[in-house]
Phi, psi and omega in degrees: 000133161286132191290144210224096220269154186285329180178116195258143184266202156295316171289000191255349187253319148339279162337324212242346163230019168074013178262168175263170212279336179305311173289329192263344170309323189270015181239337182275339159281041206005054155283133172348206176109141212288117194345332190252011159296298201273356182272324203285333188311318219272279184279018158276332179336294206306289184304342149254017178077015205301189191170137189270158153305125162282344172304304189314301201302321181258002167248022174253011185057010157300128168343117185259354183046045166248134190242142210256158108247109178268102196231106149050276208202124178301283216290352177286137187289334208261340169277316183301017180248285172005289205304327171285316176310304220265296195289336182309310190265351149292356190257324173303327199247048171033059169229117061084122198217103182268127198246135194236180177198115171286333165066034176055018174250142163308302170337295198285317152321305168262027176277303192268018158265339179301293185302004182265328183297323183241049169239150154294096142228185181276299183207183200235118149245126186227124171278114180263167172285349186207206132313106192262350196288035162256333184304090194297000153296350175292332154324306173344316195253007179336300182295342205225157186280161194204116150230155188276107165224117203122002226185162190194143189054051172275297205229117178305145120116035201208119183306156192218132154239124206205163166266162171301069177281343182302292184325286181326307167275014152267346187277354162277348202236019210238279199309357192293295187291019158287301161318319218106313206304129201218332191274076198244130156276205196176083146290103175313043184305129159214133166312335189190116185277132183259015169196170163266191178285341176298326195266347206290005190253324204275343177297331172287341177276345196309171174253010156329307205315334198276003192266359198239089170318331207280248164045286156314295176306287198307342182305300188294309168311306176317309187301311194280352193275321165301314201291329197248027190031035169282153182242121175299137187214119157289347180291013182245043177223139177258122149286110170213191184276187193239027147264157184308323171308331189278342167280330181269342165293290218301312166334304216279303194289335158317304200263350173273350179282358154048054177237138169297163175195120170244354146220164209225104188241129158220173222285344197207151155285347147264006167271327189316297181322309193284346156317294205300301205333279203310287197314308174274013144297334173277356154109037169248135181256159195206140214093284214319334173266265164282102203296113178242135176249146155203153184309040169227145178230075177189134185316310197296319193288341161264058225255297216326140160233138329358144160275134199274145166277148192223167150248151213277143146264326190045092200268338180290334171321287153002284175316292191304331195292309219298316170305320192308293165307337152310315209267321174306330182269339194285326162282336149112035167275144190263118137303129180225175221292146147292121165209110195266144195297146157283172156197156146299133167249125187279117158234187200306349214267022184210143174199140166325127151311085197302000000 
C-alpha cells in the first residue's frame, strides 16, 4: 500500500526518483527538462501523494485554483442562492471559492477587499453594497481578472453579470395594470440609500445608476406607468432596507400618507412580508386591496401566504454564469456583460380588481 507522508519535501521527491534535487526544482518551476526526467518526476510525484503547495504555486505565479466571492449577506437567500451558483461551477472545474460577507456595510467591504487584494487568488466576482468607485483598495485587483455580479456599469471595461431589472419592473407593473390596479407603490430597498424618494426618478440619470438593481426595477416601472398614461406620484414610493421589519415601517408609512394603493411592487418577499403584517392589521387584505409582485425566485424566499407572484431573477444562474466569465478572463478570453432574461410567476398575492 501506498504510504501516504503529511508533508512531502524535495528531498523526498529527489529520493523516490533518483534525480538530483536541482532537476526536480526546475521541473516544479516549471522550467524544461528532458522527457525521460520529467516522466521519472511524475511518478515519484504520483508515489508520494504530492500536491504542490498553493501558497508556492502563486508566488512562481501559476494558478492556485482559488477563486474570490465578495457579496453583501451571506445570510440573505437572494445573495446565498449567487453563492450556491458560483460554488456549483467552481467546484466542476476544481477549483476551491473562498467567501467573504460585507454584512451590507461599507466598512466591512473594504475590510474584505483589501484582504482578498493580499489572498492567493485566480479572480475575483464581487457583489459591491453600492457604488465601489472610491474604493482604493480596488488598485489591488488592477492585474487580476474581476468580475462584477448583480450589478451593471460598475467598473468600464470589466464584465458584469446581472438580471434585466428594468424588464422586470416593468414587467411587474405592466401586469399590475393589467389586473385593474392603477394606484401601484413601489417599495425601494437599498443597503445604503444614495438619494431620497424625491430624488429617485433624477437617480436614474447618474452615472451610478448600474450600481442599484432596485434603481432599475424602479426604471421599468416609471415605463409601464408612463406607456399607460398613468401620472407618477411619489408619495406612493417608499425607501427602505431589504428586512421584514423594514417592510412594516415603509407599510406604515405608505398608509399613513393616505394615498390610495391597490397595488404594490417590493424588491424581496421579505419586505413584501412585513408589508402584508401592517396592511392586514390596517384591515386591507391582499390580493383583494392590494395586489404585491416582488424580485424573488426561490422556495425559501417565498415562504408568504399568498404565495407571492414574483419576477423570476434565476440567481443560481448568476452565480454560475458569473465563475464562468471569471474563468474565461482566467484563460485570457476577452469577455462582455452578462445580462440574464427576467419572467413572471404567478401566485396568489395578485387579483383583477373587481
Amino acid at each position: 500500500m501506498k504510504k501516504r507522508t503529511l508533508r512531502v519535501t524535495i528531498k523526498d521527491i529527489a529520493a523516490a526518483s533518483g534525480l538530483s534535487i536541482a532537476s526536480i526544482s526546475r521541473f516544479l518551476n516549471g522550467l524544461p527538462v528532458r522527457a525521460d526526467t520529467a516522466a521519472r518526476i511524475e511518478a515519484a510525484l504520483a508515489h508520494l501523494d504530492y500536491s504542490p503547495n498553493a501558497a508556492a504555486l502563486y508566488m512562481k505565479g501559476r494558478a492556485t485554483g482559488i477563486v474570490g466571492l465578495i457579496l453583501p449577506e451571506i445570510s440573505h437567500p437572494f445573495f446565498s442562492l449567487i453563492a450556491e451558483g458560483a460554488i456549483e461551477e467552481a467546484r466542476k472545474n476544481d477549483q476551491l471559492l473562498l467567501l467573504s460577507s460585507t454584512e451590507g456595510s461599507r466598512e466591512n467591504e473594504r475590510i474584505a477587499v483589501d484582504q482578498f487584494a493580499r489572498s492567493m487568488l485566480d479572480g475575483l466576482v464581487y457583489i459591491p453594497v453600492s457604488n465601489p468607485a472610491d474604493l482604493p483598495a480596488l488598485e489591488s485587483f488592477k492585474d487580476l481578472p474581476l468580475v462584477v455580479a448583480g450589478r451593471v456599469g460598475v467598473f468600464p471595461g470589466v464584465p458584469h453579470v446581472y438580471s434585466d431589472g428594468d424588464k422586470g419592473g416593468y414587467l411587474a407593473a405592466k401586469y399590475l395594470i393589467g389586473l385593474g390596479r392603477r394606484n401601484i407603490g413601489f417599495f425601494g430597498s437599498f443597503w445604503e440609500a444614495p438619494c431620497t424618494t424625491s430624488e429617485l426618478p433624477e437617480a436614474l440619470l447618474t452615472p451610478n445608476s448600474g450600481s442599484y438593481s432596485t434603481i432599475h426595477r424602479f426604471k421599468g416601472y416609471l415605463r409601464a406607468l408612463r406607456e399607460e398614461g398613468i401620472p407618477y406620484d411619489p408619495a406612493r414610493v417608499v425607501i427602505c432596507g431589504y428586512g421584514y421589519t423594514n417592510g412594516a415601517e415603509a407599510a406604515r408609512e405608505l398608509l399613513g400618507r393616505a394615498v390610495p394603493v391597490d397595488g404594490l411592487l417590493a424588491m424581496t418577499s421579505i419586505v413584501a412580508g412585513g408589508g402584508m403584517e401592517v396592511f392586514r392589521g390596517q384591515g386591507r387584505s391582499v390580493p383583494e386591496d392590494i395586489s404585491i409582485i416582488v424580485f424573488d425566485d426561490s422556495e425559501i424566499m417565498n415562504m408568504a401566504v399568498p404565495r407571492l407572484t414574483s419576477v423570476q431573477l434565476h440567481l443560481r444562474r448568476m452565480g454560475v454564469e458569473a465563475v464562468r466569465s471569471l474563468n474565461r478572463l482566467i484563460a485570457g478570453e476577452e469577455v462582455g456583460d452578462t445580462m440574464l432574461d427576467v419572467s413572471l410567476k404567478l401566485g396568489g398575492s395578485t387579483r383583477s380588481r373587481t
